[in-house]
C-alpha positions as CSV (number, residue, x, y, z in Angstrom):
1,X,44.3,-28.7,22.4
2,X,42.6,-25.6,21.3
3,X,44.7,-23.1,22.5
4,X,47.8,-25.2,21.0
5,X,46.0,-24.7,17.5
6,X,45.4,-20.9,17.8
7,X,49.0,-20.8,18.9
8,X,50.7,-22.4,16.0
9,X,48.7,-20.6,13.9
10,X,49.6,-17.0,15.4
11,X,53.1,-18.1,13.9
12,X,51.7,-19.4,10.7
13,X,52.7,-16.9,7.7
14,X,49.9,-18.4,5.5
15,X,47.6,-18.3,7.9
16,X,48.3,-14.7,8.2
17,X,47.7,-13.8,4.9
18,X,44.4,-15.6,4.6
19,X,43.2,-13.9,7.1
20,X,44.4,-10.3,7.2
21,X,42.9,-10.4,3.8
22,X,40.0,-10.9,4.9
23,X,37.5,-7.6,4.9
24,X,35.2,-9.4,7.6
25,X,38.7,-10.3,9.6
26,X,39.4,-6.7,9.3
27,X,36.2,-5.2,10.2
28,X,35.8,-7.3,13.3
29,X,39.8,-6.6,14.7
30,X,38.6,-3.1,14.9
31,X,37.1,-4.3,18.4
32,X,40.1,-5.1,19.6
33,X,42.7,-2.8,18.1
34,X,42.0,0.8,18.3
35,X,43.5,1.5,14.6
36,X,46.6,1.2,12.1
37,X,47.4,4.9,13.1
38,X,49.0,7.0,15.9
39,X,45.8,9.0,15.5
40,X,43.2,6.2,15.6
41,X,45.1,5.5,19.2
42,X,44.9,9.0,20.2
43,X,41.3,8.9,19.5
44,X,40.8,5.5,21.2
45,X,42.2,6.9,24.4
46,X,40.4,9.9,24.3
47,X,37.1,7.9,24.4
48,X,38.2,5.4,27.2
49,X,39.6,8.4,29.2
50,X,35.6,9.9,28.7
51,X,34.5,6.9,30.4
52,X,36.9,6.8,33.4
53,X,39.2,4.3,32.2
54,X,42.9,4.4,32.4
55,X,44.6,3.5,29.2
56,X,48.0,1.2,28.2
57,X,48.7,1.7,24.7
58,X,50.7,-0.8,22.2
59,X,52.1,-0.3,19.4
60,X,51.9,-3.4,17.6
61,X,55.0,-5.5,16.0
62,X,57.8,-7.4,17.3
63,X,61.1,-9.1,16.7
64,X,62.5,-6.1,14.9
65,X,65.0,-7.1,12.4
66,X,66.8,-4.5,12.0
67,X,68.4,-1.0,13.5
68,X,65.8,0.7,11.3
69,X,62.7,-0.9,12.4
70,X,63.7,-0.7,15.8
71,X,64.5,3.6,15.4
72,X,61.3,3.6,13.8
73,X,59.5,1.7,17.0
74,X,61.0,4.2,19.4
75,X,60.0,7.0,17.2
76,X,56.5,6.1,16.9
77,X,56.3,6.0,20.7
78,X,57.7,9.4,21.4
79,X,55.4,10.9,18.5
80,X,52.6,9.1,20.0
81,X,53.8,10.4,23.6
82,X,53.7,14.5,22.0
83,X,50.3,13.8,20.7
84,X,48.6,12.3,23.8
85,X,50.6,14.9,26.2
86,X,49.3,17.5,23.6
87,X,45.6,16.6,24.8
88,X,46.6,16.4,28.2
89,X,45.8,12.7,28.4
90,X,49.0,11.4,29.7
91,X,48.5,14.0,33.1
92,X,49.2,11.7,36.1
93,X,49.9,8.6,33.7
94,X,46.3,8.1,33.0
95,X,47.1,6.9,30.0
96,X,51.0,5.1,29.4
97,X,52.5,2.9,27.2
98,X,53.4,-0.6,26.9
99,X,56.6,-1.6,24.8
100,X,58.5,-5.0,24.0
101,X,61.9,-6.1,24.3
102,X,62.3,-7.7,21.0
103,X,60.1,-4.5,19.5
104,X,63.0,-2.1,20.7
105,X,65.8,-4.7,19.3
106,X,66.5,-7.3,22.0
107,X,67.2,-10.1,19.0
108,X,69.3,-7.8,17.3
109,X,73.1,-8.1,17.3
110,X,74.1,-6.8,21.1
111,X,70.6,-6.6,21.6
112,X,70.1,-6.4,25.5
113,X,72.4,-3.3,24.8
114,X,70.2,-2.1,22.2
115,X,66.7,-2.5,23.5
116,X,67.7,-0.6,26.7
117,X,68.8,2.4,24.9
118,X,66.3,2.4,22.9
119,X,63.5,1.9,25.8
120,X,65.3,4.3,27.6
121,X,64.7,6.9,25.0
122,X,61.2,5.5,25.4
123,X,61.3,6.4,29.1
124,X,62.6,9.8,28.9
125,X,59.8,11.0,26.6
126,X,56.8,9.7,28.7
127,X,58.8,11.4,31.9
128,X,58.5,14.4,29.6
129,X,55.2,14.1,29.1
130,X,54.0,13.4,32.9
131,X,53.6,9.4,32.1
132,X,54.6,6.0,32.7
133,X,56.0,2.9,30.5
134,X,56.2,-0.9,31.0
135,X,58.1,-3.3,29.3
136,X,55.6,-6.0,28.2
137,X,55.1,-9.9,28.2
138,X,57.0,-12.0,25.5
139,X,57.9,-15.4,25.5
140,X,60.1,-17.2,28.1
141,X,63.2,-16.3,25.8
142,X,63.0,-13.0,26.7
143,X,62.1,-12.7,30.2
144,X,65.8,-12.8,32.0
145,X,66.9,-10.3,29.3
146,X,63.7,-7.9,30.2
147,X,63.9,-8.1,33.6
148,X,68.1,-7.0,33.8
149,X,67.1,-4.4,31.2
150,X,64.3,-3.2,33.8
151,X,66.6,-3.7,36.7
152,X,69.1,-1.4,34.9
153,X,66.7,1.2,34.0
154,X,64.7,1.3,37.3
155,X,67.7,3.2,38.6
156,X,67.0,5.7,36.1
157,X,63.2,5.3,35.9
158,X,61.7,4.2,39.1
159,X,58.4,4.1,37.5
160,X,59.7,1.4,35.0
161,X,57.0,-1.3,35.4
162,X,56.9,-5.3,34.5
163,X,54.8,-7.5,33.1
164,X,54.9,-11.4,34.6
165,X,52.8,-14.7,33.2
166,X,51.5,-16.9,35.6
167,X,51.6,-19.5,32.9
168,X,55.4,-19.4,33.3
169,X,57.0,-21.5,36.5
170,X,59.4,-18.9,37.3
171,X,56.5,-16.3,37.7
172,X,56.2,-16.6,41.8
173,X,59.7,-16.3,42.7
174,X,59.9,-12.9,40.0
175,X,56.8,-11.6,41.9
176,X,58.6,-12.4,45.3
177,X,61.7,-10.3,44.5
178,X,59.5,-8.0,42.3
179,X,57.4,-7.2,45.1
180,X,59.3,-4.4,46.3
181,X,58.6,-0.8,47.2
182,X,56.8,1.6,44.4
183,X,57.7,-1.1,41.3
184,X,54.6,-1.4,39.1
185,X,53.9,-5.1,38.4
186,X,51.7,-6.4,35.9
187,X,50.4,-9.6,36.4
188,X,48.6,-11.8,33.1
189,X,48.3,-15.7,32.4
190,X,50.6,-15.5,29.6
191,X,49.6,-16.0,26.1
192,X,52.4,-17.8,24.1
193,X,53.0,-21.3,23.7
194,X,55.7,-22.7,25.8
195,X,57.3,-26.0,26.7
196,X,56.2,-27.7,29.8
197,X,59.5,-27.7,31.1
198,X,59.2,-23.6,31.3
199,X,55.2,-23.5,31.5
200,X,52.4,-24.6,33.2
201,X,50.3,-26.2,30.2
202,X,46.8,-27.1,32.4
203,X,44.7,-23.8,32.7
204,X,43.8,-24.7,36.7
205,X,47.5,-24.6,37.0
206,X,48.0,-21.5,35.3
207,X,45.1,-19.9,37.6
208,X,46.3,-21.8,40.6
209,X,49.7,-20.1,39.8
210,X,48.0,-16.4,39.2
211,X,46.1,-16.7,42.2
212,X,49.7,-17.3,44.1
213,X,51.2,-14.6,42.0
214,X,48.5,-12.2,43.2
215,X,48.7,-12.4,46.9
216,X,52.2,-12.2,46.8
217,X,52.0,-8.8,44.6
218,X,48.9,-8.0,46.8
219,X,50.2,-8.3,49.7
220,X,53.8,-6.9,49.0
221,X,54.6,-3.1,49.4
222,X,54.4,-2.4,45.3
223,X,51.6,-1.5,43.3
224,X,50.0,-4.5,41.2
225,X,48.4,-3.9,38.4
226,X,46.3,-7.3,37.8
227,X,45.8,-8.4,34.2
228,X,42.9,-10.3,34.2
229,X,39.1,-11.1,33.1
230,X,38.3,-14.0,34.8
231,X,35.7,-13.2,37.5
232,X,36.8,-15.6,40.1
233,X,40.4,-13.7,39.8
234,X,38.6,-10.7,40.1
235,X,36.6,-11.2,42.7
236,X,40.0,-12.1,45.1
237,X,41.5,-9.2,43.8
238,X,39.0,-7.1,45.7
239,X,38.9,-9.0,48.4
240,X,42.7,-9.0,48.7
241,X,42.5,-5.6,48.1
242,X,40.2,-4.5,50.8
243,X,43.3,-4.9,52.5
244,X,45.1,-2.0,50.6
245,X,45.0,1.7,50.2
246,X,42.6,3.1,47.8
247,X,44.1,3.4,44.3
248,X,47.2,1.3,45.5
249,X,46.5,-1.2,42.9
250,X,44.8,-1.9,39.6
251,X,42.9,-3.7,37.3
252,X,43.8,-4.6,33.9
253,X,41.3,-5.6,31.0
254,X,41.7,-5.6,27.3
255,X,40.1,-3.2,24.7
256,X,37.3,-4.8,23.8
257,X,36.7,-7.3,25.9
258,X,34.3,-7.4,28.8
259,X,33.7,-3.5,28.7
260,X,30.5,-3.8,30.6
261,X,32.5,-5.1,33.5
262,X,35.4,-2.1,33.2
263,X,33.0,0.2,33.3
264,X,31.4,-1.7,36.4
265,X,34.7,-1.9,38.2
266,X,35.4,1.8,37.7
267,X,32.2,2.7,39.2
268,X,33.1,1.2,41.8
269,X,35.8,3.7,42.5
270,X,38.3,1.1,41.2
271,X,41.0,2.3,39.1
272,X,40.9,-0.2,35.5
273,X,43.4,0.6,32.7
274,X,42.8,-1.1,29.1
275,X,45.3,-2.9,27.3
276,X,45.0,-1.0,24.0
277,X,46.6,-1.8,21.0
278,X,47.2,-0.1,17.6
279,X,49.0,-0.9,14.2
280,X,48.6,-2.4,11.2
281,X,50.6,-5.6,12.5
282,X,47.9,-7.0,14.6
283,X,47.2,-10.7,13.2
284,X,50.0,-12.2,15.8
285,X,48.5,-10.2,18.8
286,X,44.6,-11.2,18.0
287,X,45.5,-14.9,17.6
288,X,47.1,-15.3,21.0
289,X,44.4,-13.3,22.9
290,X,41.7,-16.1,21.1
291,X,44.0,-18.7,22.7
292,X,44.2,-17.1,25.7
293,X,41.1,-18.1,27.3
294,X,38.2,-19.3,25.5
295,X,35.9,-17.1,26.4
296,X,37.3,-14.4,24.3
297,X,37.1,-17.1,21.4
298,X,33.4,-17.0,21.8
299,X,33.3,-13.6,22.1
300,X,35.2,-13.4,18.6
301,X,32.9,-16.0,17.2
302,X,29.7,-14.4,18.0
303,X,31.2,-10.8,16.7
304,X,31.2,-12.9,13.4
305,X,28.1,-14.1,13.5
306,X,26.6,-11.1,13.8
307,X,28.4,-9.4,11.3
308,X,27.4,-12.2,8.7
């Protein structure tokens, strides 16, 4: 019931404004967002990369309405891509980008068309600059259209990775023909709301299903990068990947949440990239990660009360 509530409101416009006008609002999203600027991310990675985490960095905003917005999307990302090469943080893709669809124009007229030329031009930047890119999670709408674009662009980009939501049904059967040689696979619960008829709605169904997801990824010839801060999921990802060669896989946390236990999986010799977004559009992205799992409500919740 909760999560349905955070949901709706992630899509409520008056919600939004309430909130993002909110200086408290503001000052506690600064936990999980590393800034409005390219160079508040710049400086976000710098500081993760100091403490042996790999970084994924977002730029925040989707369903672009226009050409415009779009162009202005795939700009950010290759002036972002100069500045982080320029500090040699991008070296071996230790610290990539993550891009959506609809952010790059999928809802715009011919927009499969459009979202793949401009991810493309995404692509060819972070090559330039000696890193990676993958196309991130939206809502069931846009999955077939993201994974032809990625299909398409693989040829191009081997390095291309996905992102797949255990929440969703079709999730094991993507995995099983994602599973394939050198393609970078993300795996996450999911964090939109969906209709039972596409989604598991239960969350020991949607961890039932993640837990399925991941052997098949773990136990395929790809490289999984597993999305995840739920200890029980953790704790069978190292087990399954005892199994694996060292630094054939990863672990994927989000900034700001459970940074005790990144820094305690890196230690470990682990490789753990953060999920780090940036922009001034973050209202959307905050909501859903509350509704995601409840523990990163509380975690919100007591932010506020000790700012109060």
């Amino acid at each position: 019931m909760l999560r349905r509530v955070l949901l709706a409101a992630s899509a409520s416009e008056q919600i939004r404004r309430v909130v993002t006008a909110t200086p408290l609002a503001r000052a506690i999203v600064a936990r999980y967002v590393a800034g409005d600027t390219t160079g508040d991310a710049v400086r976000v990675a710098r500081q993760l990369r100091g403490e042996g985490l790999l970084v994924t960095l977002d730029y925040l905003g989707e369903d672009a309405t226009d050409g415009a917005r779009a162009g202005a999307v795939v700009e950010e990302y290759i002036q972002l891509l100069g500045k982080l090469s320029a500090e040699g943080l991008t070296d071996g893709g230790a610290v990539e980008i993550s891009v959506k669809p609809t952010a790059a124009g999928l809802h715009l007229p011919d927009g499969e068309r459009t979202a793949a030329g401009n991810i493309a031009r995404i692509c060819a930047a972070a090559r330039a600059a000696g890193t990676t890119v993958t196309i991130d999670a939206e809502n069931h709408t846009a999955v077939d259209a993201a994974m032809r674009i990625a299909a398409r662009l693989r040829g191009e980009f081997g390095d291309l990775g996905s992102v797949v939501q255990a929440a969703l049904r079709r999730t094991e059967a993507d995995c099983r023909a994602l599973a394939t040689a050198g393609t970078r696979v993300r795996l996450c619960k999911g964090a939109y709301g969906e209709p039972e008829s596409e989604a598991y709605t239960a969350r020991h169904d949607i961890d039932r299903s993640f837990a399925r997801s991941l052997r098949i990824l773990m136990e395929g010839p790809g490289f999984p990068m597993v999305a995840t801060h739920d200890p029980r999921l953790i704790a069978i990802t190292s087990a399954l990947g005892l199994r694996r060669a060292p630094g054939s896989f990863e672990y994927q946390m989000l900034h700001g949440i459970r940074p005790d236990e990144q820094r305690r999986l890196a230690g470990t010799g682990a490789r753990v990239r953060v999920y780090t977004p940036y922009g001034s559009d973050w209202y959307s992205y905050l909501v859903r990660r509350l509704a995601e799992r409840p523990a990163n409500l509380a975690f919100f919740l007591r932010s506020l009360r000790s700012r109060a």
